[in-house]
C-alpha positions in Angstrom: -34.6 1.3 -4.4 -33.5 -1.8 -6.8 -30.6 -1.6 -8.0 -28.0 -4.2 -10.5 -24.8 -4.7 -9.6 -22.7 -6.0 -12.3 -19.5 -7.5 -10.9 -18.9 -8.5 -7.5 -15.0 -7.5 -6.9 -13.9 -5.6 -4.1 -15.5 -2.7 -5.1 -19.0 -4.3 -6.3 -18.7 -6.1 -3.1 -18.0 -3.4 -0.9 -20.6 -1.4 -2.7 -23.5 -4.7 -2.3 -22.6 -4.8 1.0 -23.4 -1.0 2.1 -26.6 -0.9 0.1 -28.2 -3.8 1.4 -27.4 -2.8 5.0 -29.1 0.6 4.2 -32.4 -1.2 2.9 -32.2 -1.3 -0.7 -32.8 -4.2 -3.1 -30.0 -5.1 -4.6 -29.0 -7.9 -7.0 -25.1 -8.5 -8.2 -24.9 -10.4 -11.5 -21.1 -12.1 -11.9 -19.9 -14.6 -14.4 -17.1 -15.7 -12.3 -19.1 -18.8 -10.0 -16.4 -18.1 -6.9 -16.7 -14.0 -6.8 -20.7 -14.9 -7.6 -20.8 -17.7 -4.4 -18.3 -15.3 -2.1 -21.3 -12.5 -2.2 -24.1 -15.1 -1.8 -23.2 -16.9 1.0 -21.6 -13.3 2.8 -24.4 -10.8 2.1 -28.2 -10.8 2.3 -28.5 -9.9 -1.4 -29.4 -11.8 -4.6 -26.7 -13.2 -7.4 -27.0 -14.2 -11.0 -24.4 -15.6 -12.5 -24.1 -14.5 -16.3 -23.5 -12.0 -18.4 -24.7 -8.2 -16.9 -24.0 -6.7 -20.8 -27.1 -8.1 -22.7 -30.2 -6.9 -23.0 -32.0 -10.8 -23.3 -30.4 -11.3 -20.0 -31.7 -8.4 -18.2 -35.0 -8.7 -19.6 -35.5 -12.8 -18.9 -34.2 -12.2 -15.3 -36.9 -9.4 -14.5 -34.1 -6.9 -14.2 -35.9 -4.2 -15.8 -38.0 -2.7 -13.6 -34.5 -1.9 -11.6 -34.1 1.5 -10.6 -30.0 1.8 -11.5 -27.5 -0.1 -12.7 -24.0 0.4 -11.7 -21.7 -1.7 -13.7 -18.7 -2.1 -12.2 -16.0 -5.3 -13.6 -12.4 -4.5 -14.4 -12.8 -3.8 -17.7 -14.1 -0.5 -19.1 -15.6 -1.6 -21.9 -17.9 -4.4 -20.4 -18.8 -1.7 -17.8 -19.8 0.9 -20.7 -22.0 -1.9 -22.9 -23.4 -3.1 -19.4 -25.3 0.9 -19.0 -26.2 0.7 -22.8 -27.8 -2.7 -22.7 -29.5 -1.7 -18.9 -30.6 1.4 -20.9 -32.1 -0.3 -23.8 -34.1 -2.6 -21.6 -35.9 0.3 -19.9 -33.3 1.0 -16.9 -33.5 4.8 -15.8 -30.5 5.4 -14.6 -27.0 3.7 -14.6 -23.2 4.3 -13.8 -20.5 2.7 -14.8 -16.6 2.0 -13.3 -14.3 3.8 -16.2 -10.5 3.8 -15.5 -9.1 5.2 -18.8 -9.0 8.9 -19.3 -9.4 8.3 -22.9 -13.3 6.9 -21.8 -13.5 9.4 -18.6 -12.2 12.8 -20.0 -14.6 15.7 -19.9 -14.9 15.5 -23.6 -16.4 12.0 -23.7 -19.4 13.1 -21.6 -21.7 12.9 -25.0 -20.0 10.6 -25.7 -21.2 8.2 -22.7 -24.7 9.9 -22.1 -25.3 8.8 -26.2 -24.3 5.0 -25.0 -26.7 5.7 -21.8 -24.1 6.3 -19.1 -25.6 8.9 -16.4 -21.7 9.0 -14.7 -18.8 7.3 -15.1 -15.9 7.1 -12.0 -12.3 6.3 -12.1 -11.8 5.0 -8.5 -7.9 5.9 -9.1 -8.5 9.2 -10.1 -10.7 10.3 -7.3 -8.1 8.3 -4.9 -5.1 10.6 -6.3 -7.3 13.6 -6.2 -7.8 12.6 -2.1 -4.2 12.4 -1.7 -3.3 15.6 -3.3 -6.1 17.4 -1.3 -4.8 15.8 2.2 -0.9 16.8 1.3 -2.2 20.0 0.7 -3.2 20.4 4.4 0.0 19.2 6.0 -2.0 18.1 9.6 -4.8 16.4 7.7 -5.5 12.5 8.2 -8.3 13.7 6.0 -10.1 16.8 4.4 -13.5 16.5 2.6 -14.8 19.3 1.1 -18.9 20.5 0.9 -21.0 23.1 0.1 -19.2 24.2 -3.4 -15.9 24.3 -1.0 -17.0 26.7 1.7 -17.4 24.3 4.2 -14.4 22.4 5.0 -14.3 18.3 7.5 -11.0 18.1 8.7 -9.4 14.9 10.8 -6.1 15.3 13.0 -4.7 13.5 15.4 -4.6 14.8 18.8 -0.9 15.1 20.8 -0.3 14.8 25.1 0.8 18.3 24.6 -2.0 19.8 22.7 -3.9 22.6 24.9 -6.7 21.3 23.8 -6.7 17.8 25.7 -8.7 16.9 28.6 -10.9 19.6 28.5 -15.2 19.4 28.0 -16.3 20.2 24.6 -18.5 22.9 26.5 -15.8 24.6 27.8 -13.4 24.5 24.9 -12.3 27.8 22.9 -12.5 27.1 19.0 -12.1 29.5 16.5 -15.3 31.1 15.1 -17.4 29.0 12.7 -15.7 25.6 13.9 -16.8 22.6 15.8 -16.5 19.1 16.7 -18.7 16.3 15.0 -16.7 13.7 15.8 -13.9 11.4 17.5 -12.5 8.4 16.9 -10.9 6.4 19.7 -9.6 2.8 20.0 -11.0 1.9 16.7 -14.6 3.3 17.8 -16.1 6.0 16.4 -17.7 8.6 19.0 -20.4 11.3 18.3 -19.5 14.0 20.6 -21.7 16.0 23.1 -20.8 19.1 25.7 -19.3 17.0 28.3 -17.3 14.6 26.4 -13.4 15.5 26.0 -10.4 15.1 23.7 -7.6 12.5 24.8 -3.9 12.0 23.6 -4.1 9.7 20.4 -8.0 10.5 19.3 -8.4 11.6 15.8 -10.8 14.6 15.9 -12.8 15.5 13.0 -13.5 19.4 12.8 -16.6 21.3 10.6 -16.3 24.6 9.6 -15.9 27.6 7.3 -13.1 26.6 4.6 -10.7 29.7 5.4 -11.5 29.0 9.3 -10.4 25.4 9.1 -7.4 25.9 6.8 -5.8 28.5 9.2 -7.0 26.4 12.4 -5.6 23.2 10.5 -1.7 24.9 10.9 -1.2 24.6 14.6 -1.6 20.8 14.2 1.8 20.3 11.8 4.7 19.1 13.5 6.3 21.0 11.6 5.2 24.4 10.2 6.1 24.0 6.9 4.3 23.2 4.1 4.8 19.4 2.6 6.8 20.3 -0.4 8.9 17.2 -1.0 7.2 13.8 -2.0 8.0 10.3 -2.7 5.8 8.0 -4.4 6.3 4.8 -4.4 4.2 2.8 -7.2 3.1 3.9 -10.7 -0.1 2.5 -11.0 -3.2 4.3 -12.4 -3.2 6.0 -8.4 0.9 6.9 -8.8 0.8 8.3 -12.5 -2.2 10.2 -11.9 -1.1 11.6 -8.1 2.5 12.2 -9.7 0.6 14.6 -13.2 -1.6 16.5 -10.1 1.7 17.1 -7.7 3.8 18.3 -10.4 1.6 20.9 -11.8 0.6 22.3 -8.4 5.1 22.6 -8.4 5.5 19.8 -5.6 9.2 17.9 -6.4 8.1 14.3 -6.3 10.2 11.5 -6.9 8.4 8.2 -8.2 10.1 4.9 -7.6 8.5 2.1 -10.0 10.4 -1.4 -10.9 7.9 -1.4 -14.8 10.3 0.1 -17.1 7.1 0.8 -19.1 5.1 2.5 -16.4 8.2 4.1 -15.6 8.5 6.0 -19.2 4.8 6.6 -19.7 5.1 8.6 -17.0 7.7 10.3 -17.5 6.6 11.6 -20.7 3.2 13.2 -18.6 5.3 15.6 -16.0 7.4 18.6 -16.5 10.0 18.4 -13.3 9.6 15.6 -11.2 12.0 12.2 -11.3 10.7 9.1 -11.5 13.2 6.3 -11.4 13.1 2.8 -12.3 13.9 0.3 -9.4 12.4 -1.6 -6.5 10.7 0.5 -3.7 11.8 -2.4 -1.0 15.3 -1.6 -1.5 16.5 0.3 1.8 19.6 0.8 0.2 17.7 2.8 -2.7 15.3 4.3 -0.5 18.1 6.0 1.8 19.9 6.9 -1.4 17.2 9.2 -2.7 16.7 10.8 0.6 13.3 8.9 2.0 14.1 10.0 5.3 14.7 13.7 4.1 11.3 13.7 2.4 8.1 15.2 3.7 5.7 12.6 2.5 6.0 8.9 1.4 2.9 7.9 -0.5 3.0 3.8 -0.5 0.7 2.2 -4.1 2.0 -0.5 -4.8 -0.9 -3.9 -5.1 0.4 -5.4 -1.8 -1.1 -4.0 1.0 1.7 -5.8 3.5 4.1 -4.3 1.3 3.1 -1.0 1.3 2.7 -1.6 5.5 6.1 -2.4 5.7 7.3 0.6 3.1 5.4 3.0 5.2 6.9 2.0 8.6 10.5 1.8 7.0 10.2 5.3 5.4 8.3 6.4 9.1 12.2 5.0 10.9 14.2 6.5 8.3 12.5 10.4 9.4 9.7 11.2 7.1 7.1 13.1 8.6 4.2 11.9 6.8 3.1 8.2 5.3 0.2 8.0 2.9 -0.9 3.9 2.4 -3.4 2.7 -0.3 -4.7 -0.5 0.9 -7.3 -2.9 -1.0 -8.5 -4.8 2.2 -10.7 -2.9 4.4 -9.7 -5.1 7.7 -6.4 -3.7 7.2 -7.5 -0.3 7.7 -7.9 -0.2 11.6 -4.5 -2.1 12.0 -2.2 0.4 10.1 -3.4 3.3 12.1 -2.6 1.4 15.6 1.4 1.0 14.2 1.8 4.5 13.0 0.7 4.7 9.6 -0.4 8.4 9.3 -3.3 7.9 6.4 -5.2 5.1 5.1 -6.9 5.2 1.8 -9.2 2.9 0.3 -9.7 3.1 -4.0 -13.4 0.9 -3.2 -14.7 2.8 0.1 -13.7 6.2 -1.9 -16.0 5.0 -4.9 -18.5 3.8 -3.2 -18.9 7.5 -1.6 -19.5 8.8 -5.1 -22.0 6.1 -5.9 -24.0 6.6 -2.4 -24.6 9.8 -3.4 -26.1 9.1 -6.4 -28.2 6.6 -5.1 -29.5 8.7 -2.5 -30.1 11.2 -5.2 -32.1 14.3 -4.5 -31.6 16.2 -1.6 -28.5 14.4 -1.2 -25.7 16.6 -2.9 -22.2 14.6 -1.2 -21.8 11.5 0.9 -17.7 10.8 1.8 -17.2 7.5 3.9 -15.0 8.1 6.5 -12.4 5.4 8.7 -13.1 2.6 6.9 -17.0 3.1 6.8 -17.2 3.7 10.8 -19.0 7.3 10.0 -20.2 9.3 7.1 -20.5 12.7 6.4 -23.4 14.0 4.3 -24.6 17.1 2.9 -28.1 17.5 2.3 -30.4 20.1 1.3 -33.2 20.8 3.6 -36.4 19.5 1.9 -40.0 21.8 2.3 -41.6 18.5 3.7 -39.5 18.0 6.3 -40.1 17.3 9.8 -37.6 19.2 11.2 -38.8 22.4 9.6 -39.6 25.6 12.0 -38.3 23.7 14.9 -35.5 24.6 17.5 -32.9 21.6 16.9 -32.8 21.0 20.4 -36.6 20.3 20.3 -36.6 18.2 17.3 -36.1 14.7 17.0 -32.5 14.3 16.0 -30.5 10.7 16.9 -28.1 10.8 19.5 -25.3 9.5 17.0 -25.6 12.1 13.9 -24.5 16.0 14.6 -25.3 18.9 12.2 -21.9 20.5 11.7 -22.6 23.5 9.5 -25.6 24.8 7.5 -25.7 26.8 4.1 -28.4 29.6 3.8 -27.5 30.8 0.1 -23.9 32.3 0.8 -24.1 32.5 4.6 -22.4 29.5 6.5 -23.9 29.4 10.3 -22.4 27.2 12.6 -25.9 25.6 14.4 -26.9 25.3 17.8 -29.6 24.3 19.9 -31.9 27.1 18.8 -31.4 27.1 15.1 -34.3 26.7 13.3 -33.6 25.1 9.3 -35.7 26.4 6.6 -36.3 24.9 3.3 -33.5 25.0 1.0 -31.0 25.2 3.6 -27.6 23.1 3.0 -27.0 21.1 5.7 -23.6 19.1 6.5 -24.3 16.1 8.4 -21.6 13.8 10.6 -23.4 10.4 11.6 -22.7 6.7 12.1 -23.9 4.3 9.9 -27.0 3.3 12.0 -28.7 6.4 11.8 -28.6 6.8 7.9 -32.3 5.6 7.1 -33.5 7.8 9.9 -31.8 10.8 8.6 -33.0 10.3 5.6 -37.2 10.0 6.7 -36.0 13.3 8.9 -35.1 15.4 5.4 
């Protein structure tokens, strides 16, 4: 597929980057000649530098005969002229970066399919709406949800003490309708098979029925109740919009924020919860409003060092839970080894939305999990598949993807060996990166 990047930030990097490693022709247009050159000389992709919003441009560069634009600077506005300019020029499809709700709300959808926008994403918003989802399972490192919610992808982290440790995947005793897809260990990401085991430390990642994995989900708390206390410290677009979701699902959250302004903007958005205008580094505050008596400290602040460091302070002062935004990808692997619980990434999290739609069709979700190590996909079964009327165990599957659960209208099975897929069928796929364009000739 071709495809226009305009703007090459973190997230038009990030996105350039996973794109071109999965085949596709890509070419990143920038204005700013140091973002531009940092792209050129790090990816295999082309750069223009100039100006991604005009029509001329588009045409006299041969960017029409692209098959999507995804506009994606830091401001809304270029972003939304960029998809009307790509559609004027004969573009099919486009999708634009859109941070304010008064461009993303559900009532500007005319709105932006009129200017040509096919979807627009608020990278903050779906980052708070991960947060809430992952406080809302207390064990979770992470929950994605598929198949209209029925199936559930759950990641915990596995204790010495848990019964299941040390024991072959064969011979382990799940609940019904759940099963291992994947573990990551010492920063490597394993697809599992019947002999393999669970050690202290790993982060498992369970598939299964919804209801099966929320119940199953409880015995990995360290403590059985439910996280009902919150701190967030940051009101950024990812605080005030976390903070408006918390409070109406009757969570007390305290937000800590040193911008007066940000501070009574959002204020004026929640019904019971206190935000209060001071500086999140200050133990002295921190201990004052009861950190350590919290269940959950969400760290989003701009400084990923500084939301490090607020994590592990709030981590020795007794809360049970740390939640960290950080911008930098390398950064990811190294909070987990000194006890940050969760690690979220606002450009990874977008760039799951956009894989999607580029792999449009039978491809209905894509969520990018531990920094990009593995992905997990759900797909529907086309008719002209190879893998049709065969046994799995017989068909030519990779070693390094695992089918975790399959959707036959409103039956979820839990596959083996000797299921046979049928056309139609909604399939929810764990893999690693390297198998993606193989998985994708397969269905």
């Amino acid at each position: 597929m071709r495809i226009v990047i305009v703007g090459a930030g973190k997230v038009g990097f990030s996105l350039a980057q996973r794109l071109s490693e999965e085949g596709h022709e890509i070419t990143v247009i920038e204005q700013d000649e140091e973002r531009r050159l940092i792209v050129q000389n790090s990816l295999d992709v082309m750069t223009i530098s100039g100006n991604g919003a005009s029509p001329q441009f588009l045409a006299d560069y041969g960017l029409v005969k692209a098959d999507l634009m995804v506009a994606v600077t830091d401001r809304d506005e270029v972003n939304m002229i960029a998809c009307m300019a790509a559609r004027q020029a004969g573009i099919p499809r486009t999708i634009a970066r859109v941070r304010n709700q008064e461009y993303a709300g559900e009532n500007q959808l005319e709105f932006n399919k009129a200017l040509g926008i096919d979807l627009t994403i608020n990278p903050e918003m779906v980052t708070a709406i991960e947060i809430s989802r992952i406080l809302l399972t207390p064990a979770a490192l992470d929950v994605e949800d598929f198949g209209d919610g029925k199936v559930r992808l759950l990641e915990v982290r596995i204790r010495a003490q848990s019964p299941f440790v040390n024991i072959q995947l064969k011979r382990l005793t799940l609940p019904d309708r759940i099963l291992v897809v994947g573990i990551l260990r010492q920063n490597r990401m394993i697809i599992p098979n019947g002999t393999d085991c669970l050690l202290p430390e790993d982060s498992v990642f369970f598939v299964g029925a919804q209801e099966s994995i929320e119940e199953f989900s409880e015995q990995f708390a360290e403590r059985k109740t439910k996280i009902q206390r919150v701190m967030i410290i940051g009101a950024g677009r990812i605080g005030r919009h976390l903070a408006k979701i918390l409070d109406d699902v009757g969570m007390s959250i305290k937000v800590i924020e040193k911008s007066r302004e940000r501070c009574n903007e959002l204020a004026k958005s929640i019904d019971k919860g206190l935000v209060l205008c001071g500086d999140g580094t200050d133990i002295d505050l921190l201990i004052e409003e009861g950190v350590g008596e919290t269940d959950a400290v969400v760290c989003l602040t701009s400084d990923d060092k500084l939301n490090l460091l607020l994590a592990l302070l709030a981590k020795d002062l007794g809360t049970q839970k740390t939640i960290v935004r950080v911008g930098r990808g390398e950064y990811m692997s190294l909070m987990g080894k000194v006890g940050v619980d969760v690690i979220l990434s606002p450009r990874l999290l977008t760039a799951g939305v956009i894989l999607r739609q580029v792999r449009a069709g039978e491809v209905v979700a894509v969520s990018l999990l531990e920094g990009a190590k593995a992905e997990a996909m759900e797909i529907v079964v086309s008719a002209k598949s190879s893998i049709i009327g065969r046994k799995l165990k017989d068909a030519r599957i990779p070693s390094n993807m695992l089918i975790g659960a399959l959707l036959r209208g409103d039956e979820l099975i839990i596959p083996n060996g000797y299921t046979i897929l049928q056309p139609g069928d909604r399939v929810v796929i764990f893999t690693l990166p390297s198998s993606i364009k193989k998985i994708t000739k397969i269905f």
